[in-house]
RODO-2510 file (C-alpha; in nm, 4 decimals, decimal comma):
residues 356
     n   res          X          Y          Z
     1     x     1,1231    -0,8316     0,8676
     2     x     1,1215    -1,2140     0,7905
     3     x     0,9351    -1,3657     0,4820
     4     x     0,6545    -1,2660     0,6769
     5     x     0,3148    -1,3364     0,7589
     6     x     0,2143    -1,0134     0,6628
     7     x     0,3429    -1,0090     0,3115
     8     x     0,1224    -1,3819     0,2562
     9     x    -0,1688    -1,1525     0,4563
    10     x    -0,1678    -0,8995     0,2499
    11     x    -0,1234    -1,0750    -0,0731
    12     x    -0,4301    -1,2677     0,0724
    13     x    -0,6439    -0,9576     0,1221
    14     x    -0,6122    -0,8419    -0,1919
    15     x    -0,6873    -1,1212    -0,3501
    16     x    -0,9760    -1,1287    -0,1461
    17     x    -1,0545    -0,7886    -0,2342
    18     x    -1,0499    -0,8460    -0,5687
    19     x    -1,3078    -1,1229    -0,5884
    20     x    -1,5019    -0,9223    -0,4198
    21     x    -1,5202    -0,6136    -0,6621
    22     x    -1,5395    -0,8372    -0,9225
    23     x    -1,8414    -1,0326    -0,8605
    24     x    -2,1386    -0,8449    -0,7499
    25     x    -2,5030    -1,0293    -0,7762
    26     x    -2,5979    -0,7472    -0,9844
    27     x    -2,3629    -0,4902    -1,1124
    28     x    -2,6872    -0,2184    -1,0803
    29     x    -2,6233    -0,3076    -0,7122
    30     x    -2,3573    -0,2307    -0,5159
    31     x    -2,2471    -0,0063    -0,2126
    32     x    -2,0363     0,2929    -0,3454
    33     x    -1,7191     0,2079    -0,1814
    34     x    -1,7276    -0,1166    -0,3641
    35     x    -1,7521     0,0702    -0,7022
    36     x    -1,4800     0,2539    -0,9172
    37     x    -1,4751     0,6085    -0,8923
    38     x    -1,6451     0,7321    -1,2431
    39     x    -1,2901     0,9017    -1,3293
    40     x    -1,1154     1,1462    -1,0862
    41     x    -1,0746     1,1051    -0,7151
    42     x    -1,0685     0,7133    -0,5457
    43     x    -1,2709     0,4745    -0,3421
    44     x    -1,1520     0,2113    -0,1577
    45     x    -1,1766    -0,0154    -0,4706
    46     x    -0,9323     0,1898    -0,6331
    47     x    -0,6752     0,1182    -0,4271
    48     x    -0,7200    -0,2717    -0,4159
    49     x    -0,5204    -0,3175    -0,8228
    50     x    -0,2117    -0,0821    -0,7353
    51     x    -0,1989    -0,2600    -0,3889
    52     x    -0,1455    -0,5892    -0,6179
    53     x     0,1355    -0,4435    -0,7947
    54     x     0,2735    -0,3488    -0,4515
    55     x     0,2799    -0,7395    -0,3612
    56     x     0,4600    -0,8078    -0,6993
    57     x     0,6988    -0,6217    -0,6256
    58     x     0,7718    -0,7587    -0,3196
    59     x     0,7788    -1,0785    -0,4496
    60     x     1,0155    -0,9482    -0,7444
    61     x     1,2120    -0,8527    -0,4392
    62     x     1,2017    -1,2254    -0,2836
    63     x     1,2351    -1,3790    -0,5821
    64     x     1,5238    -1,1717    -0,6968
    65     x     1,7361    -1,2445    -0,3624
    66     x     1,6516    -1,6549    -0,4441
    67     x     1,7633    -1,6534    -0,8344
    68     x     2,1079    -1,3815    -0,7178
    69     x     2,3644    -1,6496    -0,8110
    70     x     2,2125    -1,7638    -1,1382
    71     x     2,3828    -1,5945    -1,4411
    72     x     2,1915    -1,2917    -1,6089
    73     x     2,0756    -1,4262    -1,8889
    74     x     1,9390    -1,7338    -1,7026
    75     x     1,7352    -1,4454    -1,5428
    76     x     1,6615    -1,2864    -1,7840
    77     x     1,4688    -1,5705    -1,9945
    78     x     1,3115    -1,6422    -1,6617
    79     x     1,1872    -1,2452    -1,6920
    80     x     1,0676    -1,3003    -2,0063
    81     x     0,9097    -1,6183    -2,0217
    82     x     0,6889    -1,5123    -1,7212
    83     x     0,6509    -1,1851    -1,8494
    84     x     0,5089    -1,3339    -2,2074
    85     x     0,3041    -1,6210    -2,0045
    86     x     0,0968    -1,3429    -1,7856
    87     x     0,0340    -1,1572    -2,0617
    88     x    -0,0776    -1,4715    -2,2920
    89     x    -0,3206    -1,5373    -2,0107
    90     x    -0,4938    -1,2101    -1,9727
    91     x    -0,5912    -1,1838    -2,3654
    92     x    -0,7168    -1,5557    -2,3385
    93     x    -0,9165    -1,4174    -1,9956
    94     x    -1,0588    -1,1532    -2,2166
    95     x    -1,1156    -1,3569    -2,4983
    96     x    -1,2813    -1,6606    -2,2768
    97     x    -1,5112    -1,8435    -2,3497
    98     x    -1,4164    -1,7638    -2,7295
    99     x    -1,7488    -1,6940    -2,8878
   100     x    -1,6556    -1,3622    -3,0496
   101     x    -1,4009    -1,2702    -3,3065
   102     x    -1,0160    -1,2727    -3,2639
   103     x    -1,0860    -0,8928    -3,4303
   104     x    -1,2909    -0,8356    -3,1652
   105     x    -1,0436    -0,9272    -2,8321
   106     x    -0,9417    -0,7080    -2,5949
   107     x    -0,5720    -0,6434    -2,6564
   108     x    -0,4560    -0,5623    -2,2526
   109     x    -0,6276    -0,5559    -1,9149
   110     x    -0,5058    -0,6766    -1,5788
   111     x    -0,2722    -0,9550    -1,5670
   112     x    -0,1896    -0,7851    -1,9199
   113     x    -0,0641    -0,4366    -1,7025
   114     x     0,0921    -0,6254    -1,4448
   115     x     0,3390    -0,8430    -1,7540
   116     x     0,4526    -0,5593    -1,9001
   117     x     0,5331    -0,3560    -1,5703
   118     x     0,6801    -0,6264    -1,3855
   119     x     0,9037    -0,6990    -1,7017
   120     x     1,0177    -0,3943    -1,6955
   121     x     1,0786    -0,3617    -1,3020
   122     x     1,2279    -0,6816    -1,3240
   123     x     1,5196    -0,5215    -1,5367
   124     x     1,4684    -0,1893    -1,3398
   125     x     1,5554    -0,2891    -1,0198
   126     x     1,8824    -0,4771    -1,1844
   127     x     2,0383    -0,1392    -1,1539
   128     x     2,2152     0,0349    -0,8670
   129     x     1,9711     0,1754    -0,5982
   130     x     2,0163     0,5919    -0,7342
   131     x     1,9847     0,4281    -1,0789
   132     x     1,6367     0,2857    -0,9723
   133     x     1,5575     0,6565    -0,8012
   134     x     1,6136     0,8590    -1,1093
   135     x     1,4175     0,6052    -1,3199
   136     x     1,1323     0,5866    -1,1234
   137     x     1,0954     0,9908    -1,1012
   138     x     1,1381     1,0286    -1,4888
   139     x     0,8677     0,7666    -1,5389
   140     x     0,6709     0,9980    -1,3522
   141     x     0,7461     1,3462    -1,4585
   142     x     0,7778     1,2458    -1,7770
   143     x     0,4268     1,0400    -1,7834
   144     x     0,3242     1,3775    -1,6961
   145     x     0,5123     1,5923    -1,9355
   146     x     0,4294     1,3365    -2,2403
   147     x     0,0251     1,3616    -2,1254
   148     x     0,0180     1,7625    -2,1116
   149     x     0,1048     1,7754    -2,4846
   150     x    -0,2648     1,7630    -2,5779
   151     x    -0,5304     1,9359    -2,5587
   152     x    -0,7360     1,7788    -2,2737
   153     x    -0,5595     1,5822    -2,1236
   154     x    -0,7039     1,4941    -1,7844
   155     x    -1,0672     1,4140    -1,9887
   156     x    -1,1925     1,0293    -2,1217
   157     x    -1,2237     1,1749    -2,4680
   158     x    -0,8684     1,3449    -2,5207
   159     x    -0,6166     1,1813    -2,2755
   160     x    -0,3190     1,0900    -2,4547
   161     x    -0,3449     0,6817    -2,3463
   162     x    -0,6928     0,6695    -2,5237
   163     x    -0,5355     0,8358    -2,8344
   164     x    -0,2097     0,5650    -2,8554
   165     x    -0,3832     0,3188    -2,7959
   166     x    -0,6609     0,3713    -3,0597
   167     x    -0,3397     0,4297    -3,3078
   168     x    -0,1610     0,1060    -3,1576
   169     x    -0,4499    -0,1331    -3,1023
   170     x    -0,7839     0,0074    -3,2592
   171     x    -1,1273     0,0541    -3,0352
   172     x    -1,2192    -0,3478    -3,1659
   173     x    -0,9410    -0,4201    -2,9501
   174     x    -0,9940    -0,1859    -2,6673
   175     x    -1,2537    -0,1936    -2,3689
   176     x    -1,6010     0,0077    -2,3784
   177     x    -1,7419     0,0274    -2,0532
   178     x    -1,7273     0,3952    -2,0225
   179     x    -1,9448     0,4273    -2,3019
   180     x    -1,6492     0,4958    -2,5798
   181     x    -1,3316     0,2677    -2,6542
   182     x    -1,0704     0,3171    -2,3645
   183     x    -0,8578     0,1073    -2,2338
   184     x    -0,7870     0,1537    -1,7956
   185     x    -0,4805    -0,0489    -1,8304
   186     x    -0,3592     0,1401    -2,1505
   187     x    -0,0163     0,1068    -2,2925
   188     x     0,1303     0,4617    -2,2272
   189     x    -0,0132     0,4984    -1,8394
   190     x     0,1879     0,1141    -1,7970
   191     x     0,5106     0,3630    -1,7575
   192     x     0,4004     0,5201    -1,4050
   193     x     0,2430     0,1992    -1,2748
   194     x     0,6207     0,0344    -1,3205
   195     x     0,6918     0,2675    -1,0249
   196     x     0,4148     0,0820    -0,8252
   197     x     0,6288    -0,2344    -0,8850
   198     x     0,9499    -0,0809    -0,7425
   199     x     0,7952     0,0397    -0,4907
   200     x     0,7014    -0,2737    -0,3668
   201     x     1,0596    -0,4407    -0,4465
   202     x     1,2134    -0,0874    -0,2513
   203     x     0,9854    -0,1304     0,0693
   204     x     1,0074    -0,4738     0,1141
   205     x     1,4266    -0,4472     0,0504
   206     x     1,4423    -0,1902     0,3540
   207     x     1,2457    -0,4035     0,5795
   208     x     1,4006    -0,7058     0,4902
   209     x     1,7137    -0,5979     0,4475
   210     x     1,8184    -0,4746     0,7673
   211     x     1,6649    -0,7698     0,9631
   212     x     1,2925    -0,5878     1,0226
   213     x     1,4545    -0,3861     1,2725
   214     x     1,2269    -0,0056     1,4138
   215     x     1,4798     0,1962     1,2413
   216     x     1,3584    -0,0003     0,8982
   217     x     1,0212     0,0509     0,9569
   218     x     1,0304     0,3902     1,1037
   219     x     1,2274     0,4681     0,7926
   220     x     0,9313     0,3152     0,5658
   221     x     0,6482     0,4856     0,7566
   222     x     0,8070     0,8503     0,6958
   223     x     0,8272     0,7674     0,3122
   224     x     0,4621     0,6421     0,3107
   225     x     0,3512     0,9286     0,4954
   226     x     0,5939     1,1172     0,2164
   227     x     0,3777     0,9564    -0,0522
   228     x     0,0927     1,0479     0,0981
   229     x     0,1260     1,4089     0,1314
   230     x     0,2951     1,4891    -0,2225
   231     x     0,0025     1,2706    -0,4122
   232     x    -0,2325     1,5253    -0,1970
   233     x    -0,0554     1,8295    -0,3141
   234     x     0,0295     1,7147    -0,6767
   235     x    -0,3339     1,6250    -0,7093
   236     x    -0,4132     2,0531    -0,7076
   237     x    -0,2587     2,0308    -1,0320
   238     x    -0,2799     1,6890    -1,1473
   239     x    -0,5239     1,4790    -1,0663
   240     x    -0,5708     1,1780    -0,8777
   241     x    -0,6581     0,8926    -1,1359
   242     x    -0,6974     0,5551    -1,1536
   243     x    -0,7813     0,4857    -1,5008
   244     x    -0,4907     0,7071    -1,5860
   245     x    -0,2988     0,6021    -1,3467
   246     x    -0,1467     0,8983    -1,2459
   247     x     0,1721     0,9914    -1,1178
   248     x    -0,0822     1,0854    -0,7798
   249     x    -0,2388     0,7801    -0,7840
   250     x     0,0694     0,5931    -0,7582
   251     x     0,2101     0,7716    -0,4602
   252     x    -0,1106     0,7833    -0,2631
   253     x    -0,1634     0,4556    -0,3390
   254     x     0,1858     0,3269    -0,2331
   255     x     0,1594     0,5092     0,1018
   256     x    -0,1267     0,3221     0,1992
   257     x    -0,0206    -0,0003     0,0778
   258     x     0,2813     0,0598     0,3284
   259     x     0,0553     0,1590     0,5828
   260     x    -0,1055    -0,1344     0,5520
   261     x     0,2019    -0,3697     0,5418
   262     x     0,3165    -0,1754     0,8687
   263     x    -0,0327    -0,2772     1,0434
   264     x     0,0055    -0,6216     0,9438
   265     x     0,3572    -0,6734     1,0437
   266     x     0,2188    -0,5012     1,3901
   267     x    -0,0846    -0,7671     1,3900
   268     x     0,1248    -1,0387     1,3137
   269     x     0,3166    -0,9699     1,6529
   270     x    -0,0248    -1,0081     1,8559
   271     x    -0,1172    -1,3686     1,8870
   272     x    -0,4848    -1,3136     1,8770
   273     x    -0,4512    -1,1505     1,5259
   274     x    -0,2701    -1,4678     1,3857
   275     x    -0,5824    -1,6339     1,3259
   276     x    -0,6884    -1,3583     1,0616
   277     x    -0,3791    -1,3120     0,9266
   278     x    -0,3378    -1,6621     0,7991
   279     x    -0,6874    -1,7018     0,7164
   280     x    -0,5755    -1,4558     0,4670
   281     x    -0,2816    -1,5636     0,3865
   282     x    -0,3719    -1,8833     0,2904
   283     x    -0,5182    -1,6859    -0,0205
   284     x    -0,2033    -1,5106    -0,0759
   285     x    -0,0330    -1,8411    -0,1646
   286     x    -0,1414    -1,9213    -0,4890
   287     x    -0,3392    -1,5374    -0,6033
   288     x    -0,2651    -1,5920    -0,9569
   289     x    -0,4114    -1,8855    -0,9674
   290     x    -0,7246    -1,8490    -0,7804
   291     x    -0,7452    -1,4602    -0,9248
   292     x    -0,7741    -1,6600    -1,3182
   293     x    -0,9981    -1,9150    -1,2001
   294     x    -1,2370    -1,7038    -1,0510
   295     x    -1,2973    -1,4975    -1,3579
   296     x    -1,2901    -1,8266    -1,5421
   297     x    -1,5661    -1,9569    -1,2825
   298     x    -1,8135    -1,6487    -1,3391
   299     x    -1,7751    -1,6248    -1,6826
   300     x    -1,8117    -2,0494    -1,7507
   301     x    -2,1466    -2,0180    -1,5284
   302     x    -2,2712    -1,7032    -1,7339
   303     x    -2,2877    -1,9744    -2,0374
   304     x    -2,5413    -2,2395    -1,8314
   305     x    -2,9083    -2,1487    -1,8361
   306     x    -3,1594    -2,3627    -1,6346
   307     x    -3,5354    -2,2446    -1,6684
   308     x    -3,4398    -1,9746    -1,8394
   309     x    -3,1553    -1,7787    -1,5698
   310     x    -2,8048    -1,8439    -1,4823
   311     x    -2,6564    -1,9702    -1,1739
   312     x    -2,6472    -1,6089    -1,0842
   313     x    -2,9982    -1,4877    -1,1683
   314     x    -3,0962    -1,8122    -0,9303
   315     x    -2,8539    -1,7296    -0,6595
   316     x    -2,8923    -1,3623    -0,6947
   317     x    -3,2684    -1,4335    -0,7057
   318     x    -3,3284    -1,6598    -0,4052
   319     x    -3,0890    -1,4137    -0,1849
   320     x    -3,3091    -1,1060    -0,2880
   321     x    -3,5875    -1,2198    -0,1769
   322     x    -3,4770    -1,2422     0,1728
   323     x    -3,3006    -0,9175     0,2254
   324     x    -3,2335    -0,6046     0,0113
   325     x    -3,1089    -0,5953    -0,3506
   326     x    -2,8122    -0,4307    -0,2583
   327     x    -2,7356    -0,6904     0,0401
   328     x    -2,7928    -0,9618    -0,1855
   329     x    -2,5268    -0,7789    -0,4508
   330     x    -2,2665    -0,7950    -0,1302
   331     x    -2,3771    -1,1668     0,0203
   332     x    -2,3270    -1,3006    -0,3592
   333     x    -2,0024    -1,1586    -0,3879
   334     x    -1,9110    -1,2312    -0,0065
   335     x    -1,9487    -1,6453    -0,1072
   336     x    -1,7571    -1,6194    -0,3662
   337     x    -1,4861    -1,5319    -0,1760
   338     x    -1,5861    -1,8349     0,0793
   339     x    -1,6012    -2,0460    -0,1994
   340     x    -1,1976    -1,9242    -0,3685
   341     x    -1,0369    -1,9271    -0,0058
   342     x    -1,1516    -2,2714     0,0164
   343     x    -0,9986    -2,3802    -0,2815
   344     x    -0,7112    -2,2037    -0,1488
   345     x    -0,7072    -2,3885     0,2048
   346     x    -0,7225    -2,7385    -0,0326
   347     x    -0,4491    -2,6128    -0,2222
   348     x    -0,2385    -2,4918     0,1226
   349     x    -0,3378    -2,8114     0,3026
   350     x    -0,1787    -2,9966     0,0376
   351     x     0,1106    -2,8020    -0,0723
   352     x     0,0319    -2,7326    -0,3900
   353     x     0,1901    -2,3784    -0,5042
   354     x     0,0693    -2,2765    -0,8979
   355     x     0,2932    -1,9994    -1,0250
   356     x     0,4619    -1,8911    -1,3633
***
């Protein structure tokens, strides 16, 4: 496999996908695939964050084979300045538009998870290939061995990520919307989602490696089906969890983020499917960029009130009234993601390309 179509594609959809999640017309609204599962298990929303951290690593991967003659250290700072910017701009997400207390800001969240775990894949995948192996299964098992050593440690209340990170960062500085201070992206469940990462960087260094040949991708298929069945097997004894991010999660998540790679790179060989593929693609370009600004978009129009609503209430509002709440919900969210890829296409058409 080539720098692909499918890896811009997929970037692109998931992207996409996030926008989507992310703003409903009304949160109270909202089919039940496009919702979080309320702790164990997954929906299809569940899959679209770890599929992100797929895509970085695959870019790691990329980027990695384009800075290979610069000295380490050069590298390095490169590592770590991107690795500090991300995570600057996540608190200042959180924190935006700045009407509440520095005491008061949420300490981690996305862009926040994916800093720290690319920084550390970044160094990771420095290391010789059984290196990279070994570390990725001790992240794992020993995610799982450190999480055991309470009580309950599968619950909201007890897990061991809720209890660091109230010792590290203190509920003021954690998120709430489970009804009690706990933070999704907390610091100790960052370890096993570092193996999302190199997972990426792994499957995209097979297929691109060997010149995107069957063998390469038969290879790839067996280890996502792999994934697939372990995380279904593990999960009788540990469960699947996004929140915790679960040594389950990550596997059944990485299988069908390879499954879906595989389709694309299959699509992308069928010129009618071309069309799609860089529609979406055209998102996967610049995703940090339009991923910040549209949380910077909904949150900026949250703070304008005309006749006593928001842009949303108004929008939200005028499409209610022609079809069902929960259609309205989906057709708000659905232009937002009109309105992003078109910012994207502007971007594309002119060659712009925003990144840290």
């Amino acid at each position: 496999m080539k720098r692909s179509l499918a890896l811009d594609a997929m970037r692109g959809f998931t992207i996409a996908a996030m926008i989507l999640v992310n703003t409903p017309g009304s949160w109270s609204h909202i089919y039940a695939p496009l919702r979080h599962a309320e702790w164990n298990g997954a929906t299809p929303t569940d899959y679209i964050f770890p599929f992100f951290m797929f895509m970085v690593g695959a870019a790691l991967f990329l980027s990695s084979r384009r800075a290979g003659e610069l000295p380490r250290p050069t590298q390095a700072k490169k590592i770590l300045k991107r690795t500090a910017l991300l995570f600057l701009i996540g608190v200042a997400l959180n924190a935006y538009p700045f009407t509440s207390s520095p005491a008061e800001w949420r300490i981690l969240g996305v862009l926040q998870r994916i800093a720290l775990a690319y920084g550390a894949a970044a160094f990771i995948c420095w290391l010789p290939g059984r290196w990279r192996a070994a570390i990725a299964a001790t992240l794992m098992l020993g995610y799982w061995a450190l999480m055991v050593t309470v009580p309950e440690p599968w619950s909201l209340e007890g897990n061991l990520v809720r209890t660091i990170d109230l010792a590290v960062l203190g509920a003021n500085h954690m998120w709430s919307g489970l009804g009690i201070a706990f933070d999704p992206e907390g610091l100790l469940s960052t370890l096993p989602s570092i193996v999302s990462i190199m997972a990426g960087f792994e499957v995209t260094r097979v297929l691109m490696g060997v010149g995107g040949n069957t063998a390469a991708k038969t290879k790839v298929a067996i280890a996502g089906i792999a994934c697939v069945v372990l995380a279904l097997a593990w999960h009788q004894v540990l469960p699947i969890n996004k929140s915790l991010w679960t040594p389950p999660f990550v596997l059944i998540t990485t299988g069908a983020a390879i499954g879906v790679l595989l389709l694309l790179d299959a699509l992308e060989r069928l010129n009618a499917s071309r069309p799609i593929l860089n529609a979406f693609a055209v998102m996967g370009r610049n995703p940090l960029f339009i991923y910040v600004l549209s949380i910077v978009w909904v949150k900026t129009y949250g703070l304008i009130v005309i006749g006593g609503k928001t842009p949303t209430g108004w929008l939200y509002g005028g499409l209610s009234s022609v079809m069902s709440e929960v259609n309205a919900s989906l057709a708000y969210a659905l232009l937002h993601v009109a309105l992003f890829w078109v910012i994207a296409w502007l971007l594309h058409r002119k060659g712009v390309t925003i990144s840290l």
